[in-house]
C-alpha positions as CSV (number, residue, x, y, z in Angstrom):
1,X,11.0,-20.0,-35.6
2,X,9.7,-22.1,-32.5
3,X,7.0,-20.3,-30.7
4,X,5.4,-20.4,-27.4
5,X,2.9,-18.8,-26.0
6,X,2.3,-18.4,-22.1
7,X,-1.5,-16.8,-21.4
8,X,-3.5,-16.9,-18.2
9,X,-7.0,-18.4,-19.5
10,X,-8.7,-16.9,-16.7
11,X,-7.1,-13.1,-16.9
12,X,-10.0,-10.5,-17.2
13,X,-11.0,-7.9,-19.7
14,X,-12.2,-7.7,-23.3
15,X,-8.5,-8.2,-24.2
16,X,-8.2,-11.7,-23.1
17,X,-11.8,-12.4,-24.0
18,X,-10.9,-11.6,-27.6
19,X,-7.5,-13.3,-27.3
20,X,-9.4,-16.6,-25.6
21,X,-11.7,-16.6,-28.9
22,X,-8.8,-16.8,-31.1
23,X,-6.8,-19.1,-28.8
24,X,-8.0,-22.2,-31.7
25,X,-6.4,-19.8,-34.7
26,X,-3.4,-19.0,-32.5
27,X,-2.6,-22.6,-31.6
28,X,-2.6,-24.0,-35.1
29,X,0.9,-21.9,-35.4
30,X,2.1,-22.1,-31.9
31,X,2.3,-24.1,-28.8
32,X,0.5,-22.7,-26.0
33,X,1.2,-22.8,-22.3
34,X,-1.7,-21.8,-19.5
35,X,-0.9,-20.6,-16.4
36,X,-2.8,-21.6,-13.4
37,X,-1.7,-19.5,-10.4
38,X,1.1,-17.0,-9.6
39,X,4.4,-18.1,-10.9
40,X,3.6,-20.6,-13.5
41,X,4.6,-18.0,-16.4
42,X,8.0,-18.1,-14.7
43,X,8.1,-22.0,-15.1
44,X,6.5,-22.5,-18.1
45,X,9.0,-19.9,-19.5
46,X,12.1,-21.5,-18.4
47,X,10.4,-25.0,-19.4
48,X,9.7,-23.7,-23.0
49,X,13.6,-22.8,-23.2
50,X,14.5,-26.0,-22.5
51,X,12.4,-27.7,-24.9
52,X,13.6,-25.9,-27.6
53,X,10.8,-22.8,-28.5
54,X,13.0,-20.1,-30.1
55,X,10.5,-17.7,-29.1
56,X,8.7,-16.8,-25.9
57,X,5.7,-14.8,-26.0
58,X,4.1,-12.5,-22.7
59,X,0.0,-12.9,-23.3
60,X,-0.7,-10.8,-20.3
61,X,-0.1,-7.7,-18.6
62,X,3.0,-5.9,-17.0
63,X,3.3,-8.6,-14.3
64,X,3.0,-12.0,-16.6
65,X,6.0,-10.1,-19.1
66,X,7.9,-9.6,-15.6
67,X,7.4,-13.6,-14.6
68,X,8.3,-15.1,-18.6
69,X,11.1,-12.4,-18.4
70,X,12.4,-14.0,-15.0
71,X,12.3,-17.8,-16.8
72,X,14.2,-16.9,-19.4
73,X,16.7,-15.8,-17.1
74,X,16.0,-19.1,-15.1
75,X,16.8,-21.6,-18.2
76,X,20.6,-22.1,-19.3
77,X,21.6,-19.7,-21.9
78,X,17.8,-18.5,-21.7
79,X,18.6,-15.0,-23.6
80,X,20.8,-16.4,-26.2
81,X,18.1,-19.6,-26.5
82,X,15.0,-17.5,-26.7
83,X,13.8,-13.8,-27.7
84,X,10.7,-12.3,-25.5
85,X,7.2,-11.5,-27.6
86,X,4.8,-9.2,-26.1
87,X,1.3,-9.7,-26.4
88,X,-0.5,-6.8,-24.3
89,X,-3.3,-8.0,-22.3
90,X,-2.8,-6.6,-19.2
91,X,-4.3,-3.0,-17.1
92,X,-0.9,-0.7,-18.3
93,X,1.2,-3.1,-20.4
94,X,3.5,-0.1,-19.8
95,X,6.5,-2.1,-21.4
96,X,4.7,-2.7,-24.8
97,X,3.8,0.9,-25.0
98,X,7.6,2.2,-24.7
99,X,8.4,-0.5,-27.7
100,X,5.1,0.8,-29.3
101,X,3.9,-3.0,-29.9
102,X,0.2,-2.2,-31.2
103,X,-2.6,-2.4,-28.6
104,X,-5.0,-4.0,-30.5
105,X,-4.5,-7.8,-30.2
106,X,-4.4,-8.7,-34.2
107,X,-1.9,-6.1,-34.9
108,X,0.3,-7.2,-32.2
109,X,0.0,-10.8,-33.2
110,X,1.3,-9.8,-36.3
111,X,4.3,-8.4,-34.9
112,X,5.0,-11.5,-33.3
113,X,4.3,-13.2,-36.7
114,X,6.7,-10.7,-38.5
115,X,9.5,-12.1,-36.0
116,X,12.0,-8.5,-36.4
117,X,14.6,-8.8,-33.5
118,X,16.3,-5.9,-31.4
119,X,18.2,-6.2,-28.3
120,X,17.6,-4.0,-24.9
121,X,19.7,-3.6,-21.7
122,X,18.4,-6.1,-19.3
123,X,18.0,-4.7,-15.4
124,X,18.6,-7.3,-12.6
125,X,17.9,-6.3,-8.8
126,X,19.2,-8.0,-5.6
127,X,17.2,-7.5,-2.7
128,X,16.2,-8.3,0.5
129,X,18.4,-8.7,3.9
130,X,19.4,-11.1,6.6
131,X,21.1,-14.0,4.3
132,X,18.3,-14.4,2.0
133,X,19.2,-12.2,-1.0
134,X,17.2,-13.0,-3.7
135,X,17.5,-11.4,-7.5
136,X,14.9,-10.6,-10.1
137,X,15.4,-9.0,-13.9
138,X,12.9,-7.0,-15.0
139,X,12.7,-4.8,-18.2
140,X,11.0,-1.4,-17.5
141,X,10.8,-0.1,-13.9
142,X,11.4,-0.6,-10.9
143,X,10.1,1.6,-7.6
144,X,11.0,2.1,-3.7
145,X,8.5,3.8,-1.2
146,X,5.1,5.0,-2.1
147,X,4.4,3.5,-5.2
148,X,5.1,-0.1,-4.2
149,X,2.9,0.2,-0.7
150,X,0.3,1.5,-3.3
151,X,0.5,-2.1,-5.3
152,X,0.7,-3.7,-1.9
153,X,-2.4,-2.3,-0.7
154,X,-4.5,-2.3,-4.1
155,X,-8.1,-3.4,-3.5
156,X,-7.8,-6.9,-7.0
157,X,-11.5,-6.4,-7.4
158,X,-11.1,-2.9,-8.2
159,X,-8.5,-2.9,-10.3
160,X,-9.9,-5.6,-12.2
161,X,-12.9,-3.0,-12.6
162,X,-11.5,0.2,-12.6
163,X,-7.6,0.0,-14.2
164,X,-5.3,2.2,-13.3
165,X,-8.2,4.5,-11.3
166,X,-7.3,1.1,-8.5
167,X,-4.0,2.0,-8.3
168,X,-4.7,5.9,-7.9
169,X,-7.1,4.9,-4.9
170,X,-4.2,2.9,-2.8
171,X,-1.8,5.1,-3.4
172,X,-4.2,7.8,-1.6
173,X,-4.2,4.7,1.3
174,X,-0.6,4.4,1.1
175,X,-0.1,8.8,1.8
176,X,-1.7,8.1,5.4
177,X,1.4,5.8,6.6
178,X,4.4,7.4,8.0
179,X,6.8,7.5,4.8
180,X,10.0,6.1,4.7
181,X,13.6,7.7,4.0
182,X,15.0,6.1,1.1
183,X,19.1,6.7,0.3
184,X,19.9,6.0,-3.6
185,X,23.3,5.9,-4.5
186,X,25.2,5.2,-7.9
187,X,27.3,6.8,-10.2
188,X,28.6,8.8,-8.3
189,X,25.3,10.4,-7.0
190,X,23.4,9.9,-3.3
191,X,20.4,10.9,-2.6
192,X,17.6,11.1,-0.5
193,X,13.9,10.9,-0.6
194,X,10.7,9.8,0.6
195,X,9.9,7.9,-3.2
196,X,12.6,6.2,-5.6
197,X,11.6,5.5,-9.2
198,X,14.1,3.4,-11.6
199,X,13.6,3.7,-15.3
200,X,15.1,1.5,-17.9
201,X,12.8,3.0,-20.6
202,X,10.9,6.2,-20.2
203,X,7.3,5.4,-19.4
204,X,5.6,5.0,-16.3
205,X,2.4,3.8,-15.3
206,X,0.8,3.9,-19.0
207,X,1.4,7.0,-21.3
208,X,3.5,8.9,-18.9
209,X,7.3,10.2,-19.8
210,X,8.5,10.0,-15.6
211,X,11.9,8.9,-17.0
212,X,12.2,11.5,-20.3
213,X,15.5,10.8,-21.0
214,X,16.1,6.9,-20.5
215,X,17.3,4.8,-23.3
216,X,16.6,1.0,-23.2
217,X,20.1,0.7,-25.0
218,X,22.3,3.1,-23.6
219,X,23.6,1.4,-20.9
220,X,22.0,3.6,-18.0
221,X,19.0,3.5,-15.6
222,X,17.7,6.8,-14.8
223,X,16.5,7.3,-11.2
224,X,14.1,9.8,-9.9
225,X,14.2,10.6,-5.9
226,X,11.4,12.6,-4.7
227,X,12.8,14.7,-1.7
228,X,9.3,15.1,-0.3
229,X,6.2,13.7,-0.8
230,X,2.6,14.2,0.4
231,X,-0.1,16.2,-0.8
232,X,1.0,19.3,-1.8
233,X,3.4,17.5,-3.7
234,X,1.4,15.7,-5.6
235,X,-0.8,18.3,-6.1
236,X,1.7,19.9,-8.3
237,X,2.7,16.8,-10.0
238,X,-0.7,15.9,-10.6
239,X,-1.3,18.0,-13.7
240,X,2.1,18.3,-15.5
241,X,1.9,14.7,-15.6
242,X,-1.3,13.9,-16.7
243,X,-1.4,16.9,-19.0
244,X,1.8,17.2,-20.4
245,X,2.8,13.3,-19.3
246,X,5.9,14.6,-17.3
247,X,6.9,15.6,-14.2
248,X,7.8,18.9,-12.6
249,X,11.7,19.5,-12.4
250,X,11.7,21.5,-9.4
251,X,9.6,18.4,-7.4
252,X,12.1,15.7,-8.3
253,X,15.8,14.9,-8.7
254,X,17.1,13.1,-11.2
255,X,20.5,11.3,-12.3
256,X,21.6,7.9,-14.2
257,X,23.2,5.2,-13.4
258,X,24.5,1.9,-14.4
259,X,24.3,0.8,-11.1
260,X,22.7,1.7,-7.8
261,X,22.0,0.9,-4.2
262,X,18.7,1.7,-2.4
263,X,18.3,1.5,1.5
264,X,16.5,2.8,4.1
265,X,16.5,2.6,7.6
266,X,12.3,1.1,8.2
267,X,10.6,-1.5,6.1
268,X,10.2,-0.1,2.1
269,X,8.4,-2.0,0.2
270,X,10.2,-2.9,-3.4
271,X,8.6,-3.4,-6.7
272,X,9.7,-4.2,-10.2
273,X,7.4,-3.8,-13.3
274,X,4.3,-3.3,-11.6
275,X,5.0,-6.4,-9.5
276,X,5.7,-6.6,-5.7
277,X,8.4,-8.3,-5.1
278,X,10.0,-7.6,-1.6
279,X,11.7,-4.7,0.7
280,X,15.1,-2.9,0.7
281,X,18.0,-3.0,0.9
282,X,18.5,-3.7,-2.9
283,X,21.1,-3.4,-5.4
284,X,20.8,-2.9,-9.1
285,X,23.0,-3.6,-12.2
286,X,21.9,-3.4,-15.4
287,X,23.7,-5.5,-18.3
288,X,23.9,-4.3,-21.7
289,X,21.9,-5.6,-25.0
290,X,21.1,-8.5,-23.3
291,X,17.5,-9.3,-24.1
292,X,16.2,-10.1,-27.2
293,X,12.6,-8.8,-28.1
294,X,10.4,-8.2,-30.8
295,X,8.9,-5.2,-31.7
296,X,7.4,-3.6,-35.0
């Protein structure tokens, strides 16, 4: 099998520095591709499908998976061309947690190596108003409200030196703006809240079990409205979820979905897969055993 490998040779952490030392070893069994600024992973992906790489392989975080996800997509036939190989670099790498790819970088190079196939429900999500609908797939998550205004206002120097801990700090930032009303509605469901969280796999934000009962093959997206959220909300989130990993029933709502429209009547920021990507109004749609990937 063909393989390529796009990597960001100037991504931080003692992860990449590792993964840059054995860039020489790597190379000698694939082709490598180095991204230079935002959005080259998405090229370089669709350009390794057209050239023929059987395999495309994610040597990054949450967000670089998200871009070499979205140029499969962009290449003709991209998902029957070319399976998705996760090497996790990255703050999170929430997605190669829920497919338990190792963490440390030889052990997950030798799933890669190993090549064993399975195929996931792919997510896609239309967005954005005013003529100028755009669409992005994405393979994890997806989140309206608080959660994206926390990656739109996170401080990059911090969370290159303090992780997730970055994240925690903006969203603190993000509780002090007027929240928005969000209205999710799919199968047969509609409801309202103040934060909108889309799982197609169970994890969130690392370790944590937000979406307990999705499936990445059954077809569904789960969806989790919080009715209310401030402080004393979060306060009793805060330590179900970091010490059971879940979430309180009686603080969210929950229901699943194959697909589901989120809108709001003020600006709400959107995000997929840790990424910012734009503001509501957006639809979602989810097609079945669509991506390839390899996992242990």
């Amino acid at each position: 099998m063909r393989v390529c490998v796009i990597f960001n040779p100037i991504a931080k952490g003692e992860k990449a520095k590792r993964f840059r030392r054995q860039l020489e070893q790597i190379g000698t069994q694939c082709a490598l591709k180095l991204t230079g600024a935002g959005g080259d992973a998405r090229r370089l992906a669709a350009q390794a499908v057209r050239e023929g790489y059987e395999m495309v392989v994610a040597a990054g975080g949450d967000g670089t998976l998200n871009e070499v996800l979205n140029g499969l997509a962009d290449a003709p036939a991209g998902f029957e061309r070319a399976c998705l190989g996760v090497l996790p670099l990255g703050t999170a790498n929430v997605f190669a947690r829920e497919l338990a790819i190792p963490r440390r970088l030889d052990r997950a190079w030798h799933t890669i190596c190993q090549g064993r196939e399975t195929r996931i429900d792919l997510p896609c999500v239309e967005y954005g108003g005013n003529g100028a609908r755009q669409r992005r797939c994405f393979a994890q998550l997806a989140g309206a409200g608080l959660d994206a205004r926390a990656i739109e206002l996170v401080h990059w120097p911090w969370k290159k030196k303090l992780g997730p801990l970055a994240y925690v700090l903006a969203g603190l930032r993000a509780l002090r703006r007027a929240p928005s009303l969000i209205t999710a509605a799919g199968g047969g469901h509609s409801l309202a809240g103040q934060l909108v969280l889309i799982g197609n796999g169970r994890l969130y934000g690392g370790p944590y079990r937000v979406f307990p009962k999705a499936d990445l093959r059954d077809g569904l997206l789960e969806v989790c409205v919080f009715p209310r959220l401030g402080w004393l909300t979060l306060a009793r989130c805060a330590a179900p979820l970091l010490l059971g990993g879940t979430l309180p029933p009686a603080s969210i709502r929950v229901f699943q979905a194959a697909a589901l429209e989120l809108s709001s009547p003020t600006p709400t920021p959107l995000e997929v897969d840790g990424e910012l990507i734009g503001h509501l109004p957006a639809s979602f749609s989810l097609q079945r055993s669509r991506l390839r990937v390899i996992i242990p």
